[in-house]
N, C-alpha and C positions, 0 to 999 in steps of 0.2 A: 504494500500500500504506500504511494507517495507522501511525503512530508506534505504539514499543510503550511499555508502560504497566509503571510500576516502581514499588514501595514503597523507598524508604530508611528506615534505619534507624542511630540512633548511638548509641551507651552511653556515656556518661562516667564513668570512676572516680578522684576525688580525695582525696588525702591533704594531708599539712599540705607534705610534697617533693615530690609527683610527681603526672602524672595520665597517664592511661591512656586511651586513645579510642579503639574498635574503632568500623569503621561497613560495612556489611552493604546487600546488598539483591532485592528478591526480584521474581519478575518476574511481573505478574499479568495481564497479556495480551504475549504476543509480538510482533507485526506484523511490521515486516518484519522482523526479529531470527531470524523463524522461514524463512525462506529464505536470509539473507546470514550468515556463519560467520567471524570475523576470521580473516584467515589460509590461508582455504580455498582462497585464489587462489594460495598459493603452495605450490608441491608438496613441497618441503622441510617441510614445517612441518606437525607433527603436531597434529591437530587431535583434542582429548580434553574431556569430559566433565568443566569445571571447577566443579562448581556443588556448593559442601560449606555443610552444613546448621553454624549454631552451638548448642551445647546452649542449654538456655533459662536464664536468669537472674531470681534471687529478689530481691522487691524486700520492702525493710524499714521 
């Protein structure tokens, strides 16, 4: 089964005290990702539909 195939993504937001780094990423072909589930082996462990979208960000 082929390797799946992922975009990353990082935002950096700096100030003159702080910086902020979210990093994100999206999945643009599944392979084996799409048969194998973290966790699915273990019956205990609720397996959910973690995949949340971030709103989009203005650039200046």
């Amino acid at each position: 089964m082929p390797s799946a195939k992922l975009k990353q993504t990082t935002v950096t937001i700096e100030n003159q005290n702080s910086e902020f780094r979210a990093n994100g990423q999206v999945i643009l072909f599944p392979g084996y990702m799409k048969v194998y589930v973290e966790g699915k082996d273990d019956p205990k462990s609720i397996v959910a539909n973690k995949e949340n979208v971030l709103p989009g960000k203005k650039r200046k």
